[in-house]
Backbone atoms as SQL, in Angstrom:
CREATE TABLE atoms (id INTEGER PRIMARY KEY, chain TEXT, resi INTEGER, resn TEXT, atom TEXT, x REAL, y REAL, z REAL);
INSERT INTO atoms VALUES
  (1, 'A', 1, 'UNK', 'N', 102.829, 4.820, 41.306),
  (2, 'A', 1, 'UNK', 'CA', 101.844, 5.769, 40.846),
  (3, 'A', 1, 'UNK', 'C', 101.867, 6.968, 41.779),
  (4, 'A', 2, 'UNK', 'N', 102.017, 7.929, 41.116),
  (5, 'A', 2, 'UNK', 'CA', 102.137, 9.403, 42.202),
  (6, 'A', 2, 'UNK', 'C', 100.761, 10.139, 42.147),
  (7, 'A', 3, 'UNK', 'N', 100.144, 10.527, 43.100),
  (8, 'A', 3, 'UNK', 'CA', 99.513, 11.150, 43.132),
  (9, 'A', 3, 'UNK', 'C', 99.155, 12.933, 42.908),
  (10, 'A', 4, 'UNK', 'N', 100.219, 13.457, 42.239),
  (11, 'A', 4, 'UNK', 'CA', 100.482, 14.172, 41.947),
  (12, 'A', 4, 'UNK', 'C', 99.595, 14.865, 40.624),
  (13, 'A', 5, 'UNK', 'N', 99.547, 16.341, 40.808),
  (14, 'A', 5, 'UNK', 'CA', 98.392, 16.501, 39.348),
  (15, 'A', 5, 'UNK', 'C', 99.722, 17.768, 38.622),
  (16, 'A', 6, 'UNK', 'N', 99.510, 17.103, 37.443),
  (17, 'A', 6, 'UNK', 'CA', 100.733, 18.142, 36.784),
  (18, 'A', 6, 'UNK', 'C', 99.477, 18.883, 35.739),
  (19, 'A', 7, 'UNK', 'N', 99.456, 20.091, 36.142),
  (20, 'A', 7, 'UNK', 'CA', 98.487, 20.883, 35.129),
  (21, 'A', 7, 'UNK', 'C', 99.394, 21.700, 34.170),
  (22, 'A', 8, 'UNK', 'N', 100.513, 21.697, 34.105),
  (23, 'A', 8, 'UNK', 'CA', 101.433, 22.283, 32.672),
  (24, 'A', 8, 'UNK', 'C', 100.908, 21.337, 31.428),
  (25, 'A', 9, 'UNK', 'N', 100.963, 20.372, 31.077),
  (26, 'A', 9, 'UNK', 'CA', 100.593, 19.701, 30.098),
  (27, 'A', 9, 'UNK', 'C', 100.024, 18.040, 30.044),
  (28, 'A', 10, 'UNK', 'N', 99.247, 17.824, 29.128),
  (29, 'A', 10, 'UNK', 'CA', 98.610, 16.736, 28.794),
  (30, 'A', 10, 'UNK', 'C', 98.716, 16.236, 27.789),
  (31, 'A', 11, 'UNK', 'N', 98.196, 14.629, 27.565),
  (32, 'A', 11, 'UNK', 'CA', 98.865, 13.587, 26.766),
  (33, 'A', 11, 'UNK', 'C', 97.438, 13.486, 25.699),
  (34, 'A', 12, 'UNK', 'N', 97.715, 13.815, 24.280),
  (35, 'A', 12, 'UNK', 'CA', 96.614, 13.283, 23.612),
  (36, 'A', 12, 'UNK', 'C', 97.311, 12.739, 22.612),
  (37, 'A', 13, 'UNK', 'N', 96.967, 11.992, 21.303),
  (38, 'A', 13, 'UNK', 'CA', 97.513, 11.148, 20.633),
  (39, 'A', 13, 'UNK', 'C', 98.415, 11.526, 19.647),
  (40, 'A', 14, 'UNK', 'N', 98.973, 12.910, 19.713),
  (41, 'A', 14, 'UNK', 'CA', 99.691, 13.064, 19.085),
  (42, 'A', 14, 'UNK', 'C', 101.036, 13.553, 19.903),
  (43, 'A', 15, 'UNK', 'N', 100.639, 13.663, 21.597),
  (44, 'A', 15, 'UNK', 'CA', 101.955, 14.027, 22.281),
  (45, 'A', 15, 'UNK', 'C', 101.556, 15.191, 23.322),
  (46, 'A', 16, 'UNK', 'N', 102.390, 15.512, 23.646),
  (47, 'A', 16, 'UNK', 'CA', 102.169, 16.719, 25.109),
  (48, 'A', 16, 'UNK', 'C', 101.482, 18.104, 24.184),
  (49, 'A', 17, 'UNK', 'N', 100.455, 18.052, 25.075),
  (50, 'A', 17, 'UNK', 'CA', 99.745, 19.505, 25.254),
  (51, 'A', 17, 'UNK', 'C', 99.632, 19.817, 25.870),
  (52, 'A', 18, 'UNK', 'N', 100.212, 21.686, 25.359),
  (53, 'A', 18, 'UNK', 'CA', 100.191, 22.420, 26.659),
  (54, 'A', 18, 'UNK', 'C', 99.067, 23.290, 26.879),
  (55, 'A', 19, 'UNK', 'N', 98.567, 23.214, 28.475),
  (56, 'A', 19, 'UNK', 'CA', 97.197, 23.772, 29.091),
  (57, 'A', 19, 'UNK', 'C', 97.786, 25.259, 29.398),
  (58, 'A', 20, 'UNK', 'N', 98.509, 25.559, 29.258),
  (59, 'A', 20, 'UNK', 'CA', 99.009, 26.891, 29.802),
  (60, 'A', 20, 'UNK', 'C', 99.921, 27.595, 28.680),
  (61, 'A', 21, 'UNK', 'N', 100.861, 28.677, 29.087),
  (62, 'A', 21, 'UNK', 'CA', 101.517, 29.797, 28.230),
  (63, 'A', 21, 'UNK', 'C', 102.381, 29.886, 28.378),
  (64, 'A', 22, 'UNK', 'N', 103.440, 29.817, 27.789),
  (65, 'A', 22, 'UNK', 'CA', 104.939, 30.203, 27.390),
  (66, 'A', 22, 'UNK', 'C', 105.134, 31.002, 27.869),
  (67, 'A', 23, 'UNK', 'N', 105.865, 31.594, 28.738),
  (68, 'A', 23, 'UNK', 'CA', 106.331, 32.922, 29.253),
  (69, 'A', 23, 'UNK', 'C', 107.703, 32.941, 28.918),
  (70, 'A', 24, 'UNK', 'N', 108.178, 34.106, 28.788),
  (71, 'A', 24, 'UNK', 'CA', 109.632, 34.689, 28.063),
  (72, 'A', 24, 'UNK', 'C', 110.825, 33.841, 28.048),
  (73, 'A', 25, 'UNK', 'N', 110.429, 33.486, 29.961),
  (74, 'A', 25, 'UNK', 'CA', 111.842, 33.028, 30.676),
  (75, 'A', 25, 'UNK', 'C', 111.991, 31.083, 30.455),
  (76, 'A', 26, 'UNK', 'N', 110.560, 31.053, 29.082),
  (77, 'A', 26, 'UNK', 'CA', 110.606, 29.237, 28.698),
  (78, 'A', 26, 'UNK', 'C', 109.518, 28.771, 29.834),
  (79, 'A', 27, 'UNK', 'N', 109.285, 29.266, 31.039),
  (80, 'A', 27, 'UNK', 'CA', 108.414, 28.355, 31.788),
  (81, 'A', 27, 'UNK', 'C', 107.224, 28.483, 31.275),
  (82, 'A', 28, 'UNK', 'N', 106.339, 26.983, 31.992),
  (83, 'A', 28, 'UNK', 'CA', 105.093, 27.413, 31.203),
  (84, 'A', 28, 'UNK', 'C', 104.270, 27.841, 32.611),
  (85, 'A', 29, 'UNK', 'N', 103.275, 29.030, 32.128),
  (86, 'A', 29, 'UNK', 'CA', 102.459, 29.210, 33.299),
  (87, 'A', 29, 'UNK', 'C', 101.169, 28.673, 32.904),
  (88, 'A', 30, 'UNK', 'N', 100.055, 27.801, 33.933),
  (89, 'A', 30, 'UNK', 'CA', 99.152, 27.670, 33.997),
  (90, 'A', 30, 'UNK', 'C', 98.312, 28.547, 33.630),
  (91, 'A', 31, 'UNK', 'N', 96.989, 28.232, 32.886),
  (92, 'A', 31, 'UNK', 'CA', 95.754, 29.221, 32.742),
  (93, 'A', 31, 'UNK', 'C', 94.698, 28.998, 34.001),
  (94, 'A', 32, 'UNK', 'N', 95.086, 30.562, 34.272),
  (95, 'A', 32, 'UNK', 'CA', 94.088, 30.257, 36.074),
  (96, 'A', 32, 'UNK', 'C', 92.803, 29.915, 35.524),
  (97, 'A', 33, 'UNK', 'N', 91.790, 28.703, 36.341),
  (98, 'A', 33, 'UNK', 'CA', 90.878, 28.786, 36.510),
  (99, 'A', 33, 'UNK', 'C', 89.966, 29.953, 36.664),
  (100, 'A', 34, 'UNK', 'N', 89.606, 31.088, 36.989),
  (101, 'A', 34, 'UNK', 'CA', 89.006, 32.381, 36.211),
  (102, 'A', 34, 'UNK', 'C', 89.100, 32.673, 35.532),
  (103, 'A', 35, 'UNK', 'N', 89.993, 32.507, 34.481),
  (104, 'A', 35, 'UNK', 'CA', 90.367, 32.478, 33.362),
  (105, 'A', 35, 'UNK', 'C', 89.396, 31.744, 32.090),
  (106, 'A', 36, 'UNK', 'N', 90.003, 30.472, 32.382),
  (107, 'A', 36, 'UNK', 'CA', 88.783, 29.659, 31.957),
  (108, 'A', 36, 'UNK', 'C', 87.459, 30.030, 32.189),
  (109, 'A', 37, 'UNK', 'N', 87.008, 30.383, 33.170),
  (110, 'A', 37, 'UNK', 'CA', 85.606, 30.558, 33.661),
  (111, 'A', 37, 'UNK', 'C', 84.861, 31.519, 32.554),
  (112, 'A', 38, 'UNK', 'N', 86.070, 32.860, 32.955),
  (113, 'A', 38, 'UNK', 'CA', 85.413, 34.074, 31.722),
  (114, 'A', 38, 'UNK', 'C', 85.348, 33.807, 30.301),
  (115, 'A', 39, 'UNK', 'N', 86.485, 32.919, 29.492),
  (116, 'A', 39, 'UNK', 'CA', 86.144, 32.991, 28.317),
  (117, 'A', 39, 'UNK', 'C', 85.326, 31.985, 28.253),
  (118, 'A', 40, 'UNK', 'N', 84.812, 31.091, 28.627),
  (119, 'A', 40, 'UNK', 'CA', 83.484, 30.318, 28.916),
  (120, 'A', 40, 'UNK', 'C', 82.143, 31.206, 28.670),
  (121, 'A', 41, 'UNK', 'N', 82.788, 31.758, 29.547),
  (122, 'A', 41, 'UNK', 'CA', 80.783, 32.639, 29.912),
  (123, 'A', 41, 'UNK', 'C', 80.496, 33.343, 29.042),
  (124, 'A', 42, 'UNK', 'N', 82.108, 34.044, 28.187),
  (125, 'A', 42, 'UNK', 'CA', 82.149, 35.265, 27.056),
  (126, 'A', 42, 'UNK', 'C', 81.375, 34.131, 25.849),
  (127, 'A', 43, 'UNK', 'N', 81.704, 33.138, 25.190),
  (128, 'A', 43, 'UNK', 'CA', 81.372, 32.344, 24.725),
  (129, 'A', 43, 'UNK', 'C', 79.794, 31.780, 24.269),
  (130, 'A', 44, 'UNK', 'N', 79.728, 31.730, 25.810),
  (131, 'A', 44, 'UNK', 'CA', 78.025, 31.159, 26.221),
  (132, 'A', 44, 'UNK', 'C', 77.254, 32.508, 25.773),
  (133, 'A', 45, 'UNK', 'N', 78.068, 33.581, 26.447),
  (134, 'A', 45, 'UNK', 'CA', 76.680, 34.783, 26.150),
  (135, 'A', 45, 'UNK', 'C', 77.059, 35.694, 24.433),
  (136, 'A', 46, 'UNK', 'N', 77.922, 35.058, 23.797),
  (137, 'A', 46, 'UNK', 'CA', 77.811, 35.087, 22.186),
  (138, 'A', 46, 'UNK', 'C', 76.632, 34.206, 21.863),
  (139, 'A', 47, 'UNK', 'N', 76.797, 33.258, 22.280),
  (140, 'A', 47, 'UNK', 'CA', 76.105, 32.194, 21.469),
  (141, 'A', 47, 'UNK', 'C', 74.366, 32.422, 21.976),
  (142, 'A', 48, 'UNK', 'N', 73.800, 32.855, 22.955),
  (143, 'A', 48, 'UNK', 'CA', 72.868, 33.714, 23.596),
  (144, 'A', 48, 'UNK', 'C', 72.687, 35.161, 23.066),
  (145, 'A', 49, 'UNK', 'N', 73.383, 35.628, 22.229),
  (146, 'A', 49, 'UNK', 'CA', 73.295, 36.699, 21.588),
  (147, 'A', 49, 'UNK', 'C', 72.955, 36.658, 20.141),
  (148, 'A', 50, 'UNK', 'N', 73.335, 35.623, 19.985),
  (149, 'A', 50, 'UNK', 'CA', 73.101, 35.043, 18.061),
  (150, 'A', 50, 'UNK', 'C', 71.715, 34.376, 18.324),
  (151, 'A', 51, 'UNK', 'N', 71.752, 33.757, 19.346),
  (152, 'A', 51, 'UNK', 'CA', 69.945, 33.359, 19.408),
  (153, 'A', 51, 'UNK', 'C', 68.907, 34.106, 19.455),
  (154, 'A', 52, 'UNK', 'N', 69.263, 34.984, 20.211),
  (155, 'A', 52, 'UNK', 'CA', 68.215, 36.481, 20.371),
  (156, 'A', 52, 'UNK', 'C', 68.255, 36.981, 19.220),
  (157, 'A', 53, 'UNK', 'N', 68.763, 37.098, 18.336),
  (158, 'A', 53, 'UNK', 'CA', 68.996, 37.561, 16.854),
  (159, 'A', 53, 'UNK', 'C', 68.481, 36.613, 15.822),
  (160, 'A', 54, 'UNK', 'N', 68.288, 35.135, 16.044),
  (161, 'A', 54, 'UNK', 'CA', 67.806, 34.339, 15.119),
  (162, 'A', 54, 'UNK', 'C', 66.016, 34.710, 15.664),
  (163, 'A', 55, 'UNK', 'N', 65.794, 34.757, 17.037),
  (164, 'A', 55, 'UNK', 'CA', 64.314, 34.731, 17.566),
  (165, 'A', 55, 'UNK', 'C', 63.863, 36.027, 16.908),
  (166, 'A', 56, 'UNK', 'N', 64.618, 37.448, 17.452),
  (167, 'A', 56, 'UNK', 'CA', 64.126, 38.826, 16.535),
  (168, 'A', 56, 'UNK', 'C', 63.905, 38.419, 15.009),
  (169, 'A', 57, 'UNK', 'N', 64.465, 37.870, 14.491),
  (170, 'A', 57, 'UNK', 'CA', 63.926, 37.831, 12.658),
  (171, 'A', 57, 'UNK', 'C', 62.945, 36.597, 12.575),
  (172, 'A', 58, 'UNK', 'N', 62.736, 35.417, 13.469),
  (173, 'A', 58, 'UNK', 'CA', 61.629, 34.848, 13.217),
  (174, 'A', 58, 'UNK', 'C', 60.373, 35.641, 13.508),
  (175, 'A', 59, 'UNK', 'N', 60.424, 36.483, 14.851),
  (176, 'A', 59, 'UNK', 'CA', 59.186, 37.462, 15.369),
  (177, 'A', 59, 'UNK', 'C', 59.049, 38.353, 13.843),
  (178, 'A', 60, 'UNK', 'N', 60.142, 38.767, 13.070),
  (179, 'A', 60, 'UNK', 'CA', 59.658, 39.932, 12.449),
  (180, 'A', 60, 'UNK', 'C', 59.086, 39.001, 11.149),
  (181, 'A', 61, 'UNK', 'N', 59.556, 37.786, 11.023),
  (182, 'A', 61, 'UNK', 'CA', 59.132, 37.182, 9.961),
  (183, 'A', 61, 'UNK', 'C', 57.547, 36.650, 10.249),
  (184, 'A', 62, 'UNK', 'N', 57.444, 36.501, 11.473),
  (185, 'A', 62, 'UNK', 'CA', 55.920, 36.066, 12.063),
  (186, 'A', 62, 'UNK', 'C', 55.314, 37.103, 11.536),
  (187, 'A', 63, 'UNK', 'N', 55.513, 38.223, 12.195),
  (188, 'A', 63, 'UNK', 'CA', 54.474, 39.783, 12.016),
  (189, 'A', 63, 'UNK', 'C', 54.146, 40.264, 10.307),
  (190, 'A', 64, 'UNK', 'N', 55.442, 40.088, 9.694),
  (191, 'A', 64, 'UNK', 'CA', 55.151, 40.207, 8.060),
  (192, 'A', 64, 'UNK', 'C', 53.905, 38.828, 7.937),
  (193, 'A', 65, 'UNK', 'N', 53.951, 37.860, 7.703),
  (194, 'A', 65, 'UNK', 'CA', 52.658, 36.821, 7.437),
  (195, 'A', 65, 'UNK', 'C', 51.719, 37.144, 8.250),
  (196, 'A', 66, 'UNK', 'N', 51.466, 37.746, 9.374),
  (197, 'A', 66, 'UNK', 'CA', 50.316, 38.155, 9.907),
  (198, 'A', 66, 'UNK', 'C', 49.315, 38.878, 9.205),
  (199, 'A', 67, 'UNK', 'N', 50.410, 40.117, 8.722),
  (200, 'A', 67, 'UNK', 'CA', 49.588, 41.265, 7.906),
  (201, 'A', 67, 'UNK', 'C', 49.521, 40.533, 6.450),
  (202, 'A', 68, 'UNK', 'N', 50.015, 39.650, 6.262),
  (203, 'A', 68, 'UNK', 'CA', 49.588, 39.592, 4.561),
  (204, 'A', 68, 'UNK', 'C', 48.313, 38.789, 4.636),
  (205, 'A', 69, 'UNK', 'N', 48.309, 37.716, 5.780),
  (206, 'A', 69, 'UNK', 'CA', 47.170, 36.842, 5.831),
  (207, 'A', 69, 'UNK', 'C', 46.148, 37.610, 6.228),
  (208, 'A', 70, 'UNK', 'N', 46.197, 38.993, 7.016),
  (209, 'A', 70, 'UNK', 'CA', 45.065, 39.662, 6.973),
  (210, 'A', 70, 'UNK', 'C', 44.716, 40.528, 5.743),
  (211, 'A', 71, 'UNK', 'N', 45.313, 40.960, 5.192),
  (212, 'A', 71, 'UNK', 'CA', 45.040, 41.646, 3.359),
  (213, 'A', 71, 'UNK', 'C', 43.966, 40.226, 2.863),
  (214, 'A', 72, 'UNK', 'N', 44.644, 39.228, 2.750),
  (215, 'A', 72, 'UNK', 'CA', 44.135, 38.028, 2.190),
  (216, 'A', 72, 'UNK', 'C', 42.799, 37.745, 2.404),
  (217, 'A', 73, 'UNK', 'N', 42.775, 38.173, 3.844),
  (218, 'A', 73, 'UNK', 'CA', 41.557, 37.621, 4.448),
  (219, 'A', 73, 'UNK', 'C', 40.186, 38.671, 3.879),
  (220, 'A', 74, 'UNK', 'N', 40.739, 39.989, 3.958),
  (221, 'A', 74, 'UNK', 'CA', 39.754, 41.085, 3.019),
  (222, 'A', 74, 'UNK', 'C', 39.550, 40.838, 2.328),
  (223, 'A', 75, 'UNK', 'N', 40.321, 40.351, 0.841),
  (224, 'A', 75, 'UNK', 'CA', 40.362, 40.292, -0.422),
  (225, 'A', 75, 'UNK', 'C', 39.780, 39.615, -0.530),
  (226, 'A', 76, 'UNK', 'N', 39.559, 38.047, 0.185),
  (227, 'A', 76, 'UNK', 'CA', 39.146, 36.964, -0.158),
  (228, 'A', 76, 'UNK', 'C', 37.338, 37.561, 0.458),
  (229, 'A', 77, 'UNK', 'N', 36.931, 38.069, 1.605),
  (230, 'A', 77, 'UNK', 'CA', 35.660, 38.937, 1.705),
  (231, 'A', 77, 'UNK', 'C', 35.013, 39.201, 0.587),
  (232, 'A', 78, 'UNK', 'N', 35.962, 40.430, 0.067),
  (233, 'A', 78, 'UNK', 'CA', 35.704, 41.177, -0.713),
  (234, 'A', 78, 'UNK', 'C', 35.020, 40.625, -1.997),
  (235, 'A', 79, 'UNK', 'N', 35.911, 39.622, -2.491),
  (236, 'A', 79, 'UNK', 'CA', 35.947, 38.815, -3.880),
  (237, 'A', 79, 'UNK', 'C', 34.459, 37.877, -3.414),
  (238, 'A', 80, 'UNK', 'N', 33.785, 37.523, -2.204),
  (239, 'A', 80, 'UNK', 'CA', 32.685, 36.182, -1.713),
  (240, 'A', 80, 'UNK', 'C', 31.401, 37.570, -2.002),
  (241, 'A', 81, 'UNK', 'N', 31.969, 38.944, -1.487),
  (242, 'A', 81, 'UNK', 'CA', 30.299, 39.368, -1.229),
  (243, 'A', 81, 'UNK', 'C', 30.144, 40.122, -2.738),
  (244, 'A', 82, 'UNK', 'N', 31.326, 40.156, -3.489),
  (245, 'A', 82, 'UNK', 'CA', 31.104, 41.044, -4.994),
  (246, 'A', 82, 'UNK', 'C', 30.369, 39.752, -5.393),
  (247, 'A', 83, 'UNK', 'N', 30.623, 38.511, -5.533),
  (248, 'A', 83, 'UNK', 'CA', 30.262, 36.992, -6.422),
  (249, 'A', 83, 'UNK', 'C', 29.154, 36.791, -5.828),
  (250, 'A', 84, 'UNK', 'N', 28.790, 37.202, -4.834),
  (251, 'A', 84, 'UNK', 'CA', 27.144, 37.400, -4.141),
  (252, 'A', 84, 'UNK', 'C', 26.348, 38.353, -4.071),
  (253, 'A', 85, 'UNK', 'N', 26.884, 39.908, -5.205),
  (254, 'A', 85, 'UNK', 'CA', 25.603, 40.640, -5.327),
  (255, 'A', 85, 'UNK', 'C', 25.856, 40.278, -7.328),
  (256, 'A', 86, 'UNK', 'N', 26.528, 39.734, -7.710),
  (257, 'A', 86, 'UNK', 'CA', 26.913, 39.903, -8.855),
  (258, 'A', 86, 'UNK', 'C', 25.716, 39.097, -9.884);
């Protein structure tokens, strides 16, 4: 058993995968770790960006039922004190 870490490629059930990139000359080069890191974070702060966008249309969907439940709330006034001078 070698203790050795081969980061060119890995074994999943269909055969060698490669963690890294083909370069011209056939070798494969590794994907640096910063690498990984950034499209990670690019990733994370999409998915943090689509949330802030689902929260903005629940807020605007909150604020529309605010104002209708206050119309409602007049109308429904309105309609108790007309049926009480009527």
């Amino acid at each position: 058993m070698s203790g050795v870490v081969h980061r060119a490629a890995d074994m999943d059930a269909s055969g060698p995968v490669s963690l890294g990139r083909r370069l011209a000359n056939g070798r494969q080069s590794p994907t640096a770790p910063l690498k990984i890191f950034g499209h990670a974070k690019k990733k994370i702060n999409d998915i943090f960006v689509e949330i802030s966008s689902y929260i903005d249309d629940g807020i605007r969907f909150l604020e529309g039922i605010s104002v209708l439940v206050q119309k409602i709330i007049v109308l429904f006034k309105f309609e108790v004190r007309s049926s009480f001078y009527s």
